[in-house]
N, C-alpha and C positions, 0 to 999 in steps of 0.2 A: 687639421687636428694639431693642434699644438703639444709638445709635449715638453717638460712631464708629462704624466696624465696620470693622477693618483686613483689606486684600485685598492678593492678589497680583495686578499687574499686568504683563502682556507684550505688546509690538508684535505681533502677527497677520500685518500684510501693510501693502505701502506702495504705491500705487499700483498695488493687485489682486496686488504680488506678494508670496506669501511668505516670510516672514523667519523666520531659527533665532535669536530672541532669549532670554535669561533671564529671568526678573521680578522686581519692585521691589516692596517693599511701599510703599503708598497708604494712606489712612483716607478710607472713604465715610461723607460727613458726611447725605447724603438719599438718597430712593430714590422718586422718585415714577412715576406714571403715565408710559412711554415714555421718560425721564430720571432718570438721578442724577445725583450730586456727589460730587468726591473732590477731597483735597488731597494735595498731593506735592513734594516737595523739586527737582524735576526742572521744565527750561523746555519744556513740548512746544510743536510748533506746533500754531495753532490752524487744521488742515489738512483736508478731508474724505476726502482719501486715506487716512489713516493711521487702520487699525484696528487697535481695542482688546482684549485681553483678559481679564476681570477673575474672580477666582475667591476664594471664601470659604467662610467656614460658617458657620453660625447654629446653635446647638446641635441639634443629631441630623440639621440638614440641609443638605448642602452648595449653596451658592450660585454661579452663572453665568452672567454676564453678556458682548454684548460690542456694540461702539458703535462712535462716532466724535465726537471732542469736536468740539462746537457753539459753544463760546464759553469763555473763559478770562482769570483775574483775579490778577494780584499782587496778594498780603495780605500779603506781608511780606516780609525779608531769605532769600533763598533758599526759599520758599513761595509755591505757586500753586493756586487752586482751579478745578477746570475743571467745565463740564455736558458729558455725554455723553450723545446718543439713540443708542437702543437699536432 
């Protein structure tokens, strides 16, 4: 899998409750054991209310994830990298 790997991103729920959001595209830069990482133009807070939900494809197979970001990094002018367990 090479990555980037650009995903769509939507709010799920915010404090257990559900939310009708749209999605952003992200680029998931890792994907390990219980965590990945993505970067994104957007300031989330680093909140354990606020779940994720992240969707993709890998060729012939679509990918689904959904989390809650654990920790979050400015890397630059309107860019942030976050970890999210899953």
């Amino acid at each position: 899998m090479a990555l980037p790997l650009e995903a769509d991103m939507t709010i799920l729920a915010i404090n257990r409750i559900k939310v009708n959001a749209g999605s952003t595209p992200v680029q998931v830069t890792a994907i390990g054991r219980g965590e990945f990482q993505f970067i994104s133009p957007l300031n989330l807070p680093n909140k354990p209310h606020l779940w994720l939900d992240f969707k993709s494809r890998i060729p012939r197979y679509p990918l689904w994830l959904q989390g809650k970001i654990i920790w979050h990094a400015k890397i630059g002018e309107n860019c942030y990298e976050y970890g999210v367990q899953v």
